[in-house]
C-alpha positions, 0 to 999 in steps of 0.5 A: 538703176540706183546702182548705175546712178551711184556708178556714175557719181565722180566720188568715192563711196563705200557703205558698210552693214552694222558689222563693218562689212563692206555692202557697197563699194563703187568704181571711184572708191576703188581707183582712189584705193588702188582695188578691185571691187570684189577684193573690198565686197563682202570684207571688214573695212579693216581687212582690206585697210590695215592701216585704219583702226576702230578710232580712225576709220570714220565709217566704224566711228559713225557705226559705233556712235551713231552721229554723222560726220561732216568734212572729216579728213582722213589719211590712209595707207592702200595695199600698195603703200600709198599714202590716200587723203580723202575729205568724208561725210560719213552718214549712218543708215538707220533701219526701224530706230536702229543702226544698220550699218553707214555709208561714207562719201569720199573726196579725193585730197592726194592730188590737190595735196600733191600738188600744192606741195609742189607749188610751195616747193617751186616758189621756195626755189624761185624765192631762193633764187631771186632773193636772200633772207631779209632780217627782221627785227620787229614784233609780229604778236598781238594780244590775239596771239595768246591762247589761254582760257586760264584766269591767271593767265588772263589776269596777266593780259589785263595787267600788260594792257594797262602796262602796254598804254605807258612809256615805263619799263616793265619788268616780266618774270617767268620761267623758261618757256613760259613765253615771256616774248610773246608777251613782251611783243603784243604790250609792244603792238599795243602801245603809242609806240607800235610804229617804231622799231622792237628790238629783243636781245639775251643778256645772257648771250652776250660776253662781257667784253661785248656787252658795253659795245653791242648796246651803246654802240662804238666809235671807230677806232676806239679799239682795234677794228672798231667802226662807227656802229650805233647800238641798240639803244639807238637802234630802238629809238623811237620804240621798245628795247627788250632785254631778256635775262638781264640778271646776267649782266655784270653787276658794274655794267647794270649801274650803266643800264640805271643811269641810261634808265634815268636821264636816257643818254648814251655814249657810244664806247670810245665817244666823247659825244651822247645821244639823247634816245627815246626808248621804252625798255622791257626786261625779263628774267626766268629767276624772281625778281627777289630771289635776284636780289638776295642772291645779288645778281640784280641790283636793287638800285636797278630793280627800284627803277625797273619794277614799275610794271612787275608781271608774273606769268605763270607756269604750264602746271598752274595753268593746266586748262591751258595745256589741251587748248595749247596742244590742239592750237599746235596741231592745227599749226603743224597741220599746215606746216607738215602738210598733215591732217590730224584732227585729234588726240586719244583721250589717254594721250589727252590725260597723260599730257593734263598729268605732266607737270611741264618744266620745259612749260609752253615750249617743252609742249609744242616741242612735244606736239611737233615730234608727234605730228612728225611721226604720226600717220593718219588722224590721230595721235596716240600715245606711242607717237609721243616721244620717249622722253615725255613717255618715261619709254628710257634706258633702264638706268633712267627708269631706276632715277624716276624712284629718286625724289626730285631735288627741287620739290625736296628742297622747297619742302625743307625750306616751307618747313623752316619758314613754317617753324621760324613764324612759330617761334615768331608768333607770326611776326614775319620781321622777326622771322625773317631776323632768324631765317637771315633773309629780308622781309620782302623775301619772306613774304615773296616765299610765304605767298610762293608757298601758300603760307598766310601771313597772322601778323603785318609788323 
């Protein structure tokens, strides 16, 4: 009879003794699983389904810890190469204190999963049909948006709240990848001027020809071609104008940037009329302000005028609590767009990814994340769904360079040395060790704080 009761569920189950062999198996469990009864009775689960491992398998993982599992989704491969996703509640079948074995009630996900990607599949052909991509220009970060539990990191935010409340510019440093415009996007969002326009462009994307004409706009017939078009400056009025990399511009082109800045009017280029704009700027550089300065890509004129709000973020390395927090927050993203169902990494994928030190940051990370989800099957990533590049899995000649000291941490060495020996001979003044490194104070300072160094002297 509790046989005929459980035969006539119309869900799957599979139940298992404490050895992973299948005890109970009903009619449902083996339509979903492409299978006769009798090939599953009396096997170990992963006899019958290779493709499952002692990780993934939620019935060996129930057997193995003894704590029930609720709502899993699991993804599987049957004897015929069909791809099976099922949603398990996983319980363990205790006998006097002790695990007898588990049994495991599955839901059947392939078809609904089949069938909603057909859907989306539909609408994308009827949205390509009936319309054409709409471009956009505006700001869809909030303060929400930024996953961190890091306390340098959050000490940013609350530095970009304060900014985000005013009208002045601001001026955001951190290196490649750090996500410098996601943070530009939710000050934006943030503040009186949320309603307006934001508009982001590269400096460093822009030819010098183009630079003059792409910002303040053109009067026709001022060169050959030329239209009446209105620029960026005018195009933000009213919101946030974000000008990333702006240490490439031309140093003869920021003094036209500075007196914008100042009285906020520009001159379309073959104009002899101006326009009085109302826009709040927002700059970025993945270079130090400082380092800008003394290497004369940044005019000091322009950085006094800038540097209200001066915002460092910093790198993935400094953040390192951040990085499995970041990672799973792109496995739940990825899930969805890939249309995938993982729900953790191996803990040696976990180490492995807390002991890179992320030159590419934020972006090398998600990049590293969405490579994994595209390769991998089932519920979870190993370490060989990384890619070779992360992995060090490269030519032999590439192996052979990992030996080679990296040229960057070289020279920082050298140079922390120097300073370390100018502020002896110095007796710790940093004015005077600054005369003997030839470089300005305000450099040196910037240095010994990059470098931990503490400061024994104020003049």
């Amino acid at each position: 009879m509790l046989e005929a009761i459980l035969g006539s569920i119309d869900e799957a189950i599979h139940a298992v003794n404490s050895d992973g062999i299948t005890i109970y198996y009903n009619q449902v469990a083996a339509r979903l699983d492409g299978v006769e009864i009798e090939e599953v009775l009396g096997k170990h689960v992963l006899d019958v389904f290779p493709s499952l491992s002692k990780e993934t398998s939620t019935l060996l993982k129930v057997i193995e810890t003894g704590k029930p599992i609720y709502q899993e989704m699991q993804t599987y491969k049957n004897n015929k190469g069909q791809f099976i996703d099922t949603i398990n509640t996983t319980l363990p079948i205790k006998v006097g204190g002790k695990i007898a074995g588990a049994i495991e009630i599955a839901k059947d996900l392939t078809r609904v999963k089949q069938l909603s990607q057909k859907l989306y599949e539909l609408q994308a052909k009827v949205a390509n049909q009936k319309n054409k991509p709409k471009a956009t220009s505006g700001a869809k970060y909030h303060w929400d948006d930024i996953i961190t539990s890091s306390p340098l990191m959050k000490k940013v935010i609350a530095q970009a709240k304060w900014a985000s409340q005013s009208s002045s510019p601001v001026m955001i440093y951190g290196e490649t990848g750090t996500g410098k415009e996601l943070l530009v996007q939710a000050i934006h969002n943030a503040s009186p001027r949320r309603n307006g326009p934001f508009i982001a462009q590269n400096c460093a994307s822009l030819p010098e020809s183009l630079l003059e004409s792409i910002l303040f706009g053109t009067k026709k017939g001022s060169f050959t071609g030329a239209v009446d078009r209105a620029g960026l400056f005018e195009l933000a009025h009213g919101g946030t104008l974000f000008l990333d990399e702006i240490q490439t511009m031309p140093p003869d082109f920021q003094t036209k940037l500075l007196r914008v800045l100042e009285d906020g009017v520009i001159r379309r280029v073959g104009s002899t009329e101006s326009y009085a704009v109302d826009v709040r700027v927002i700059v970025a550089m993945n270079i130090h302000p400082l380092e800008c300065l003394e290497k004369q890509l940044l005019r000091s004129d322009l950085f006094y005028r800038l540097h209200v709000f001066l915002i460092e973020l910093p790198p993935l390395r400094e953040r390192r609590e951040d990085i499995v927090l970041l990672a799973n927050h792109f496995i739940k993203k990825y899930n969805l767009q890939l249309f995938k169902s993982v729900t953790s990494m191996e803990e040696k994928v976990v180490q492995y990814l807390k002991s890179l030190n992320w030159p590419g940051n934020v972006r090398e990370l998600e990049n590293t994340i969405e490579y994994a989800m595209n390769v991998v099957e089932g519920d979870l990533i190993r370490f060989e769904h990384l890619p070779a590049m992360i992995t060090k899995e490269t030519t032999h000649k590439e192996k052979e360079t990992v030996l080679l000291r990296p040229l960057r941490e070289a020279l920082e060495e050298t140079e922390k040395q120097m300073i370390n020996a100018a502020l002896s001979i110095a007796s710790g003044n940093i004015s005077r060790a600054a005369d003997l490194l030839k470089i300005p104070r305000q450099t040196l300072q910037y240095k010994m704080k990059k470098y931990g160094l503490q400061e024994s002297s104020s003049f």
